[in-house]
PyMOL Python script that loads the backbone (N, CA, C, O; Angstrom):
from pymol import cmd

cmd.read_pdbstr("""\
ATOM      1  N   UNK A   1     222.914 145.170  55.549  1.00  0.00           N
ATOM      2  CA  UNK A   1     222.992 146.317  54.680  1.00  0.00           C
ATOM      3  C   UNK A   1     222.776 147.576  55.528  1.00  0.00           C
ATOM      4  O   UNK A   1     221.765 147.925  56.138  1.00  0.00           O
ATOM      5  N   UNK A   2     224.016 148.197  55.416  1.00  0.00           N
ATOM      6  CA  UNK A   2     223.746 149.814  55.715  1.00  0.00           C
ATOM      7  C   UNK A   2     222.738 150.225  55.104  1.00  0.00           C
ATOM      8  O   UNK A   2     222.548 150.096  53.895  1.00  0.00           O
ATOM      9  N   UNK A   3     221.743 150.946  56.180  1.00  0.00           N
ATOM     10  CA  UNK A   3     220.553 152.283  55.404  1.00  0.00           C
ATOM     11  C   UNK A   3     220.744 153.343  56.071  1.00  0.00           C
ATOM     12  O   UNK A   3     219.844 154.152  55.847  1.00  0.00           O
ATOM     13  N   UNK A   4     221.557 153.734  56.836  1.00  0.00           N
ATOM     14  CA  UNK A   4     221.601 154.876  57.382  1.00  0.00           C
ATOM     15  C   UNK A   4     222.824 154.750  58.475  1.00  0.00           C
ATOM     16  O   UNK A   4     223.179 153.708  59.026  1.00  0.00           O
ATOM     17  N   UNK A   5     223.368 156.032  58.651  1.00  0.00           N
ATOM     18  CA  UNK A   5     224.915 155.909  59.633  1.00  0.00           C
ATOM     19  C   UNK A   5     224.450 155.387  60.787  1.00  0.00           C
ATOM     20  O   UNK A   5     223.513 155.694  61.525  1.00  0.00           O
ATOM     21  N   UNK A   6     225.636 154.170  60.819  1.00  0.00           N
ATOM     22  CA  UNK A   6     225.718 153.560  62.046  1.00  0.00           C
ATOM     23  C   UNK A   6     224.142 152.392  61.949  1.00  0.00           C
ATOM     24  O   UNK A   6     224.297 151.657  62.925  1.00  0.00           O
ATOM     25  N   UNK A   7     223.144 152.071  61.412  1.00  0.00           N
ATOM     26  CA  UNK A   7     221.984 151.896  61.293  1.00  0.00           C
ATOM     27  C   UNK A   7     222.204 150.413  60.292  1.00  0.00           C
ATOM     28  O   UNK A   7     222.693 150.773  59.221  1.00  0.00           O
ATOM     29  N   UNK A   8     222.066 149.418  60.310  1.00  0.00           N
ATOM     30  CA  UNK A   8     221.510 148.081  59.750  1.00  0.00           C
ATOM     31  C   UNK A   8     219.991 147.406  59.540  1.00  0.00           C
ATOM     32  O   UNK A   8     218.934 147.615  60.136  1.00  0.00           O
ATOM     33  N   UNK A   9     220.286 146.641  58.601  1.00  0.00           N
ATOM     34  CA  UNK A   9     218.856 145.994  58.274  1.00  0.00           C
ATOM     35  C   UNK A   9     219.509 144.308  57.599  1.00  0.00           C
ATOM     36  O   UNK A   9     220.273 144.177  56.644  1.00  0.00           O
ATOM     37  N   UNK A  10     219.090 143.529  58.199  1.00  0.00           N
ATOM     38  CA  UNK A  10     219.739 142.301  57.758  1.00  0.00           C
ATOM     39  C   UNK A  10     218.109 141.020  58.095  1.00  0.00           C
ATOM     40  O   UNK A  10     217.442 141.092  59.127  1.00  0.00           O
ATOM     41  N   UNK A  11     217.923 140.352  57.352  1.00  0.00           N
ATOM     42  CA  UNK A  11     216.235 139.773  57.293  1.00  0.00           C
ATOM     43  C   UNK A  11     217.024 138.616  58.593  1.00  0.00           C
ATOM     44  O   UNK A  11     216.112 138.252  59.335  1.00  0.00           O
ATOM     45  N   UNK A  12     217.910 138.204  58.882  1.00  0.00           N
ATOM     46  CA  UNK A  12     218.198 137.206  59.618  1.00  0.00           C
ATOM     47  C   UNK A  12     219.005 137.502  61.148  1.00  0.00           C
ATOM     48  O   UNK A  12     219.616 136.765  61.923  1.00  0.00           O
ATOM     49  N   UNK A  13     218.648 139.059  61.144  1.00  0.00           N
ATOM     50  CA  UNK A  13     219.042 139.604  62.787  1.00  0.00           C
ATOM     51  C   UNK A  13     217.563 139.997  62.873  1.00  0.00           C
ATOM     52  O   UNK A  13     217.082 140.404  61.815  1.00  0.00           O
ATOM     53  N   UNK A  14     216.972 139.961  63.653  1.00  0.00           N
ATOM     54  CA  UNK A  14     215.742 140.593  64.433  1.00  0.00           C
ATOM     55  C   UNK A  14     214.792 140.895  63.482  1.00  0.00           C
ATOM     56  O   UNK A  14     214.275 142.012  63.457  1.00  0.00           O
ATOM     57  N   UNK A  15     214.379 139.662  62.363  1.00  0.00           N
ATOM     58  CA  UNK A  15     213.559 139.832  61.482  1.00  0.00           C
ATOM     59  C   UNK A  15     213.284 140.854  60.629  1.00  0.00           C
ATOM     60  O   UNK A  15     212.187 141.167  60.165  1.00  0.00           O
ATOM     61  N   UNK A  16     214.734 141.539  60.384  1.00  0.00           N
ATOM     62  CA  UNK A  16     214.525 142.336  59.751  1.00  0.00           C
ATOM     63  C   UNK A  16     214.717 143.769  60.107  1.00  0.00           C
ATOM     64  O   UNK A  16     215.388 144.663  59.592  1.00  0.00           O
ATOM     65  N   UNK A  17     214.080 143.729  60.940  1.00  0.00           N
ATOM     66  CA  UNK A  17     214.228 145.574  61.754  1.00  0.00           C
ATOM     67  C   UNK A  17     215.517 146.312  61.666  1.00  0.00           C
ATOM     68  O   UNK A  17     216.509 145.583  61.636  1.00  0.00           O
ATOM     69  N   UNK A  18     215.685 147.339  61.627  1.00  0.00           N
ATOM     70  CA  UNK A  18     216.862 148.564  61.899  1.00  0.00           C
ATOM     71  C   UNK A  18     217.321 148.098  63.165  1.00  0.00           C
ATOM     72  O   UNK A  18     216.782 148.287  64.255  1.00  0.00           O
ATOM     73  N   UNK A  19     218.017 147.681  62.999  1.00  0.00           N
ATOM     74  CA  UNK A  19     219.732 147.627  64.224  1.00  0.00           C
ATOM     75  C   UNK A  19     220.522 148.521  64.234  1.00  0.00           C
ATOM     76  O   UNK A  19     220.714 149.198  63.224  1.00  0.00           O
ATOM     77  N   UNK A  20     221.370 148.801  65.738  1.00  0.00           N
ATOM     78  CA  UNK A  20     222.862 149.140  65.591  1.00  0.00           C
ATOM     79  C   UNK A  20     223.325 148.247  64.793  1.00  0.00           C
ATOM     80  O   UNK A  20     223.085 147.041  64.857  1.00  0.00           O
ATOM     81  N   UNK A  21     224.251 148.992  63.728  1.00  0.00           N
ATOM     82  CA  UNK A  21     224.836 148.068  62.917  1.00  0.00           C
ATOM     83  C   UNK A  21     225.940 147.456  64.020  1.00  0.00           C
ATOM     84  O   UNK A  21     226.407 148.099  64.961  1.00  0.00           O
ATOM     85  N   UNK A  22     226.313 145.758  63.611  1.00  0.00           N
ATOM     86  CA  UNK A  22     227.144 144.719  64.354  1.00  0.00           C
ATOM     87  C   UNK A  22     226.783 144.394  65.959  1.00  0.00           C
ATOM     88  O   UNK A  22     227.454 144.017  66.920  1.00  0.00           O
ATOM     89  N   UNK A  23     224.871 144.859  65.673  1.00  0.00           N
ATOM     90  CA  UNK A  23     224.625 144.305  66.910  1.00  0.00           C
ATOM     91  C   UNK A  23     223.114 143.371  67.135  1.00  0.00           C
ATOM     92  O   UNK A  23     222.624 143.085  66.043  1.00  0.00           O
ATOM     93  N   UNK A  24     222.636 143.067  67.843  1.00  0.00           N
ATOM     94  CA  UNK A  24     221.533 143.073  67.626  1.00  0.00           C
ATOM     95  C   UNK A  24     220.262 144.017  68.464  1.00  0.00           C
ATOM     96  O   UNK A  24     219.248 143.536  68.970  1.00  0.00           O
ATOM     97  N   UNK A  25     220.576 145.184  68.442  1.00  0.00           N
ATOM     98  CA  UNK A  25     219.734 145.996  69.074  1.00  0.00           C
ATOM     99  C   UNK A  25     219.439 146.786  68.288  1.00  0.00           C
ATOM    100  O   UNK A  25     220.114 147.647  67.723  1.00  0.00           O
ATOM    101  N   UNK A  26     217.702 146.345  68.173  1.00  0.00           N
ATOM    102  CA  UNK A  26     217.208 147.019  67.271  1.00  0.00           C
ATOM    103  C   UNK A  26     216.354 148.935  67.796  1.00  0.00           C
ATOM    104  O   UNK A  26     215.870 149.344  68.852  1.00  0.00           O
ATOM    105  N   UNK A  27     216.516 149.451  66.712  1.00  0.00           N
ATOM    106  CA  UNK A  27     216.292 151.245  66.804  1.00  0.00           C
ATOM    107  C   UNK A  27     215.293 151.703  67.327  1.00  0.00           C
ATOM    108  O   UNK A  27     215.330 152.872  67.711  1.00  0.00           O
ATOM    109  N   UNK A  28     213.984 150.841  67.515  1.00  0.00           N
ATOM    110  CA  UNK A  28     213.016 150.944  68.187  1.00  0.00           C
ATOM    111  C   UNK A  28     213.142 150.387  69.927  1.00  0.00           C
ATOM    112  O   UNK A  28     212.613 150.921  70.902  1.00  0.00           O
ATOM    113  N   UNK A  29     213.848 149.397  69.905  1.00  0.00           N
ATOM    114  CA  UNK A  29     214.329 149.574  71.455  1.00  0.00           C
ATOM    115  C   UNK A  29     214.863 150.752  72.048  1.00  0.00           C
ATOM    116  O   UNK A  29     214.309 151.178  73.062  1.00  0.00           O
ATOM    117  N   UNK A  30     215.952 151.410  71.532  1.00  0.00           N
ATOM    118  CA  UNK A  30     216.504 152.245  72.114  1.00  0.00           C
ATOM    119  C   UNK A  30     215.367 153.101  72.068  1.00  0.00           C
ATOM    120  O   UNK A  30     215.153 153.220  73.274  1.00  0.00           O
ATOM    121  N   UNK A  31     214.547 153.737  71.532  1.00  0.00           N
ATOM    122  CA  UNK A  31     213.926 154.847  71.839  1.00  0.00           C
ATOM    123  C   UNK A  31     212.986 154.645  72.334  1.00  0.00           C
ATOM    124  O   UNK A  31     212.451 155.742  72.492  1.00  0.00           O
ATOM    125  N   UNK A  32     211.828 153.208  73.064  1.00  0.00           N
ATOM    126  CA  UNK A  32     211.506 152.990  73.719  1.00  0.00           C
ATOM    127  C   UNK A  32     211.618 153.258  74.766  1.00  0.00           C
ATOM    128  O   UNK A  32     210.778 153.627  75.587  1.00  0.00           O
ATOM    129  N   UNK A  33     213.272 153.008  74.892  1.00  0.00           N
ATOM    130  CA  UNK A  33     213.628 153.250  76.491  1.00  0.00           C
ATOM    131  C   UNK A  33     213.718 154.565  76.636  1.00  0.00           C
ATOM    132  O   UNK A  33     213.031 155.011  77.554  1.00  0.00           O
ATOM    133  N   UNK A  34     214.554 155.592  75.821  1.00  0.00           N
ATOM    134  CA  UNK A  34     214.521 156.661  76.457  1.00  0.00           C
ATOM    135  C   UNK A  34     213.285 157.440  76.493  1.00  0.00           C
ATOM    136  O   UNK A  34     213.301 158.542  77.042  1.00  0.00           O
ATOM    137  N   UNK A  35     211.915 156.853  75.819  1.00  0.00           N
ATOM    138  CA  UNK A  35     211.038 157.273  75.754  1.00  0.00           C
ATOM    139  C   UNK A  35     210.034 156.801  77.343  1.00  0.00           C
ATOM    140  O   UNK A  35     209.107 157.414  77.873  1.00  0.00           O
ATOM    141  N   UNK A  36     210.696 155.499  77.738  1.00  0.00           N
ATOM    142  CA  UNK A  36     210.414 155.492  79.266  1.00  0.00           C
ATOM    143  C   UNK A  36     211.032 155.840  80.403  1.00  0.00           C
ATOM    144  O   UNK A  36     210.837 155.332  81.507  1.00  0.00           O
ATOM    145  N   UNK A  37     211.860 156.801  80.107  1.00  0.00           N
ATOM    146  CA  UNK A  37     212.774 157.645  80.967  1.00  0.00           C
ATOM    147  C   UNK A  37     214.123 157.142  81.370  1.00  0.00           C
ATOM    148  O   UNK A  37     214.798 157.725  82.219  1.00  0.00           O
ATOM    149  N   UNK A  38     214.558 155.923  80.681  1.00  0.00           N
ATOM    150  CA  UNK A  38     216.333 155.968  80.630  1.00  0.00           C
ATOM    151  C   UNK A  38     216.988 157.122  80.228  1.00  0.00           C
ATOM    152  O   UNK A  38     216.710 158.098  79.531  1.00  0.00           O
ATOM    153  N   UNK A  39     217.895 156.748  80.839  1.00  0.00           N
ATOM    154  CA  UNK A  39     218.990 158.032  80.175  1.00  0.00           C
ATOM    155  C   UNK A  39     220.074 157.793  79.435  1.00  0.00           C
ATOM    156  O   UNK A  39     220.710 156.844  79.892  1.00  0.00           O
ATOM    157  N   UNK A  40     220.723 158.446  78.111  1.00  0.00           N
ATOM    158  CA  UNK A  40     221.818 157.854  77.366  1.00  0.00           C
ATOM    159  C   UNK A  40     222.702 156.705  78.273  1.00  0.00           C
ATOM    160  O   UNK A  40     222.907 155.548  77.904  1.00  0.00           O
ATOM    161  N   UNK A  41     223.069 157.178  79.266  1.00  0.00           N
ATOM    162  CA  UNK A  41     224.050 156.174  80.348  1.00  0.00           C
ATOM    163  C   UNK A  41     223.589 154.777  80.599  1.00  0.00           C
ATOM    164  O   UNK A  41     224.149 153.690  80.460  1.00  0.00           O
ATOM    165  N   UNK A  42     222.125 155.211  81.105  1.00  0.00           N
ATOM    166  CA  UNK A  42     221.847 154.036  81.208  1.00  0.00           C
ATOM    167  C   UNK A  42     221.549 152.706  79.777  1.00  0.00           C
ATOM    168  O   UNK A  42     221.928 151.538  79.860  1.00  0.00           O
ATOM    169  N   UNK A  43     220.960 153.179  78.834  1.00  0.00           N
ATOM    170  CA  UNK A  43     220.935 151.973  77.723  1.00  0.00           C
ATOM    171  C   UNK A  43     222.845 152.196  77.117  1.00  0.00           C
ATOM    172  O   UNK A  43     223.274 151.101  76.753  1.00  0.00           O
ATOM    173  N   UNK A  44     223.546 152.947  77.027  1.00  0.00           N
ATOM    174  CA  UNK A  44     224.599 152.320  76.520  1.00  0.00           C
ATOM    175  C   UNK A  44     225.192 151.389  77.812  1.00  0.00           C
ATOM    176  O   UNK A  44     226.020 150.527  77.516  1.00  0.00           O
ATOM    177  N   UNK A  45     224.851 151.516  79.031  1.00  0.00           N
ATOM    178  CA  UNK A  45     225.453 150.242  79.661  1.00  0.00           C
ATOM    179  C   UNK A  45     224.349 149.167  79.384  1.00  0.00           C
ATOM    180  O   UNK A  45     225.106 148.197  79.345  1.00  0.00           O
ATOM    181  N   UNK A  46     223.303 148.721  79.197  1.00  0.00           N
ATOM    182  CA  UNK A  46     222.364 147.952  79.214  1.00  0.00           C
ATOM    183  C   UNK A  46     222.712 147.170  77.923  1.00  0.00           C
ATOM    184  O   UNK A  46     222.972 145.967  77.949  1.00  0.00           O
ATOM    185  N   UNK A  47     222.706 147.782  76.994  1.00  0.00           N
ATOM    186  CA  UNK A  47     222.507 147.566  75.520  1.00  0.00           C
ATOM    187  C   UNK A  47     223.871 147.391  74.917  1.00  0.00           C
ATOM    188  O   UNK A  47     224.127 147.066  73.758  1.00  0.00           O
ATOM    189  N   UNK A  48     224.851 147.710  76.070  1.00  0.00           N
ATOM    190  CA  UNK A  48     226.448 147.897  75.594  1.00  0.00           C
ATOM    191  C   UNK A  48     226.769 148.534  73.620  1.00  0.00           C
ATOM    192  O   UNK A  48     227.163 147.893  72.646  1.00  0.00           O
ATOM    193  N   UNK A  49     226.379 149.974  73.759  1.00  0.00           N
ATOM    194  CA  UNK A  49     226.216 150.609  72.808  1.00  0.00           C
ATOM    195  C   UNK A  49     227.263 151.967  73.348  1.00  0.00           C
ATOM    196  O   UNK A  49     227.531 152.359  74.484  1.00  0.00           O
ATOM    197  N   UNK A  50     227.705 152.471  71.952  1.00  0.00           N
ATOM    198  CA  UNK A  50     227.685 154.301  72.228  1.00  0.00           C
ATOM    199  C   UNK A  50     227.229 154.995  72.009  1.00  0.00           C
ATOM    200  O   UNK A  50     226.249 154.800  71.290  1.00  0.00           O
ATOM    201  N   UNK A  51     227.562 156.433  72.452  1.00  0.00           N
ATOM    202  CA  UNK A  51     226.428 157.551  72.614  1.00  0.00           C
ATOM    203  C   UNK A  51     226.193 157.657  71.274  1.00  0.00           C
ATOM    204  O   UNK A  51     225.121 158.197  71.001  1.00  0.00           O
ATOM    205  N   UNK A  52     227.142 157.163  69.982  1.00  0.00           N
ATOM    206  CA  UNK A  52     227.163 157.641  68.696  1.00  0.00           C
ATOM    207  C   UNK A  52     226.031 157.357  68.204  1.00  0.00           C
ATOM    208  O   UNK A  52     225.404 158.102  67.451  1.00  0.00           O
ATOM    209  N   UNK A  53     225.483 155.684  68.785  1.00  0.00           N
ATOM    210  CA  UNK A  53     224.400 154.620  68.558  1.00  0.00           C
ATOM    211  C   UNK A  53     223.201 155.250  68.736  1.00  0.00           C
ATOM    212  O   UNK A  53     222.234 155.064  67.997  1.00  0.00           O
ATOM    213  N   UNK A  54     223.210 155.900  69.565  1.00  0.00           N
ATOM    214  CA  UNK A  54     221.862 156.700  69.910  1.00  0.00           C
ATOM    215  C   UNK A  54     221.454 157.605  69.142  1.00  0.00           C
ATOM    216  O   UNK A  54     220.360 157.644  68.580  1.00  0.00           O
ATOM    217  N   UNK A  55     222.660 158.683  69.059  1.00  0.00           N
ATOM    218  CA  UNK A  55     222.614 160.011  67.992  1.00  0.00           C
ATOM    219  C   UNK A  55     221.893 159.196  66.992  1.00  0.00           C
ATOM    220  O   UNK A  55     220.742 159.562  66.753  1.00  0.00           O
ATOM    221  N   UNK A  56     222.414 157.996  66.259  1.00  0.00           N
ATOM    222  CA  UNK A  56     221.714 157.299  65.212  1.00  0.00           C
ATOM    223  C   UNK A  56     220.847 157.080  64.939  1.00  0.00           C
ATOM    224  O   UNK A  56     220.515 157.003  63.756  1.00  0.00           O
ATOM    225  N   UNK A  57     219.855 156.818  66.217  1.00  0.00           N
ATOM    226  CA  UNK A  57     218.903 155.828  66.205  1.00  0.00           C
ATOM    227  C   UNK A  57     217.856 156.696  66.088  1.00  0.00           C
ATOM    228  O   UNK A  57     216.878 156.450  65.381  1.00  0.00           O
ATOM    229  N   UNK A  58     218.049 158.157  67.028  1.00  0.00           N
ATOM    230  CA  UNK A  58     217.401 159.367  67.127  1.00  0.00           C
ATOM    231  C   UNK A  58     217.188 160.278  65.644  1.00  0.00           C
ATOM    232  O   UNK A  58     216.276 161.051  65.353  1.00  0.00           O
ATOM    233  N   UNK A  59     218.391 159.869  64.848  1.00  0.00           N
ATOM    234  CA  UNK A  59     218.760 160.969  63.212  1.00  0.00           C
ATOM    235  C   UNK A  59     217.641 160.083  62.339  1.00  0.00           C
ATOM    236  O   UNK A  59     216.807 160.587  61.587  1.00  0.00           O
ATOM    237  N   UNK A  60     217.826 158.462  62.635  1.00  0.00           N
ATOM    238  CA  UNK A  60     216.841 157.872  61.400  1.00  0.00           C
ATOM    239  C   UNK A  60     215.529 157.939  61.792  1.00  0.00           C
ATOM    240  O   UNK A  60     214.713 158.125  60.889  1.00  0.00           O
ATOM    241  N   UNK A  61     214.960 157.790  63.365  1.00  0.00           N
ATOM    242  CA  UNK A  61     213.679 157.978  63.508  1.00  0.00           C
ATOM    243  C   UNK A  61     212.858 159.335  63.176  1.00  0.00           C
ATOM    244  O   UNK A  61     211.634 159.326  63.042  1.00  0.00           O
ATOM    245  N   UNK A  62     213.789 160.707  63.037  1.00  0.00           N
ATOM    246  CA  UNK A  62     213.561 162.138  63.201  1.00  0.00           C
ATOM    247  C   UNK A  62     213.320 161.534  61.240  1.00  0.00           C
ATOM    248  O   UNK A  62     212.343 161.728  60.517  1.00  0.00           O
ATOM    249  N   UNK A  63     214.254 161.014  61.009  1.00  0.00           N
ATOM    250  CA  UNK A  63     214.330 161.004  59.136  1.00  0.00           C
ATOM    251  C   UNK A  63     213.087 160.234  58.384  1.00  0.00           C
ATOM    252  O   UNK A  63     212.543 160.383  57.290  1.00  0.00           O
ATOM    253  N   UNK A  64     212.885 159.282  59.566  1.00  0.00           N
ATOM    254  CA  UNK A  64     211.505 158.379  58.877  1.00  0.00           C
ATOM    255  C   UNK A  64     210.208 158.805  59.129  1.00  0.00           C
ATOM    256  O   UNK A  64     209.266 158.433  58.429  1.00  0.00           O
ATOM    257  N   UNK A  65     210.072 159.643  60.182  1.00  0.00           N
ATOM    258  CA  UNK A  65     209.224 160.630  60.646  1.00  0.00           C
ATOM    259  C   UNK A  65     209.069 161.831  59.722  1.00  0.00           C
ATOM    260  O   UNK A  65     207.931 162.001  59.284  1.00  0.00           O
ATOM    261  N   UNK A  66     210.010 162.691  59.350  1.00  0.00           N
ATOM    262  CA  UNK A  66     209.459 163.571  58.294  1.00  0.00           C
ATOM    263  C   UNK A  66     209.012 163.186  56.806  1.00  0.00           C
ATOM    264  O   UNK A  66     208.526 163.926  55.951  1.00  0.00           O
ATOM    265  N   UNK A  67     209.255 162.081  56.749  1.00  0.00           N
ATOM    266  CA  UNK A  67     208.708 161.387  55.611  1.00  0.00           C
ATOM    267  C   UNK A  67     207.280 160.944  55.333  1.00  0.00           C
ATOM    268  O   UNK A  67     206.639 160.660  54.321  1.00  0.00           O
ATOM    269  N   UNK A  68     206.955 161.016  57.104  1.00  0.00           N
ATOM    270  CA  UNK A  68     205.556 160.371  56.860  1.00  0.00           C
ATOM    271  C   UNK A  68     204.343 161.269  56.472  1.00  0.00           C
ATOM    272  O   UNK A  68     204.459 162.493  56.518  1.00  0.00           O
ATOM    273  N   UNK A  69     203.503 160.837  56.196  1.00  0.00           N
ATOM    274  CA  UNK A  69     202.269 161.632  55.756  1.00  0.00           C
ATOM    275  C   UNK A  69     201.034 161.081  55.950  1.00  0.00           C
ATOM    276  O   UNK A  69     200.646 160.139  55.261  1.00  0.00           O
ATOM    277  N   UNK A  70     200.226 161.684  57.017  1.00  0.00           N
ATOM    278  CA  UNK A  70     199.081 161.008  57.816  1.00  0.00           C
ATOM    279  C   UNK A  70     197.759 162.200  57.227  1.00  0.00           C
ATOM    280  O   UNK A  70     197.456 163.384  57.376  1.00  0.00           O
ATOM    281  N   UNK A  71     197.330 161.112  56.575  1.00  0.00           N
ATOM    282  CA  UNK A  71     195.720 161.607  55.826  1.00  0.00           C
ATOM    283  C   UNK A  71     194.957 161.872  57.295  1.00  0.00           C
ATOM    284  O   UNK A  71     195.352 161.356  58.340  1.00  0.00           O
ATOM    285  N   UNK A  72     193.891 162.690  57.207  1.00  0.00           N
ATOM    286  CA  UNK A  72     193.281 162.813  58.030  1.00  0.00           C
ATOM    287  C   UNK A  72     191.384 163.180  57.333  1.00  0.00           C
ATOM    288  O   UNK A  72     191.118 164.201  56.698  1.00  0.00           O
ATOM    289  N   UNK A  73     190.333 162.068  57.676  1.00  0.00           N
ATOM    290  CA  UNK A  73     189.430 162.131  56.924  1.00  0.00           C
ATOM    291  C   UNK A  73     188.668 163.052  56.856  1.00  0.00           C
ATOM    292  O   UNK A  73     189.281 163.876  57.534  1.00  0.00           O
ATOM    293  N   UNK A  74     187.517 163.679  56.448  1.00  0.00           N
ATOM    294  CA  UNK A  74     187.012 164.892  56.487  1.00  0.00           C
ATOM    295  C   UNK A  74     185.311 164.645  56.410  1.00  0.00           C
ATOM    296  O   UNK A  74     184.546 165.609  56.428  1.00  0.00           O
TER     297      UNK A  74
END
""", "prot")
cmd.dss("prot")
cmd.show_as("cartoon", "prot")
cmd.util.cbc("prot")
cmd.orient("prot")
């Protein structure tokens, strides 16, 4: 099931998690990596993805992120 462009969720690919859709690379990998200093080039050759995949992966994490809401105790 599509949840977001380019973005999958299927309980029997990677337990579930957000994928490139028709792959099995899930959305938290990719930003792992570029969060350990890959560069677009490098995970679309690694991950055999496109740059589109990324834009994606980057639009739903920015989208699930403004959603969140972190109490802070007092």
């Amino acid at each position: 099931m599509e949840i977001a462009t380019r973005i999958c969720v299927d309980e029997k690919i990677c337990f579930g998690k957000p994928v490139i859709c028709g792959t099995r690379v899930p959305v938290d990998l990719i930003l792992g990596q570029l969060a350990g200093g890959m560069t677009y080039e490098d995970v679309i050759r690694e991950y055999d993805i496109v740059r589109e995949d990324i834009f994606a992966a980057l639009d739903y994490a920015a989208k699930v992120l403004s959603g969140e809401e972190i109490k802070i105790p007092v």
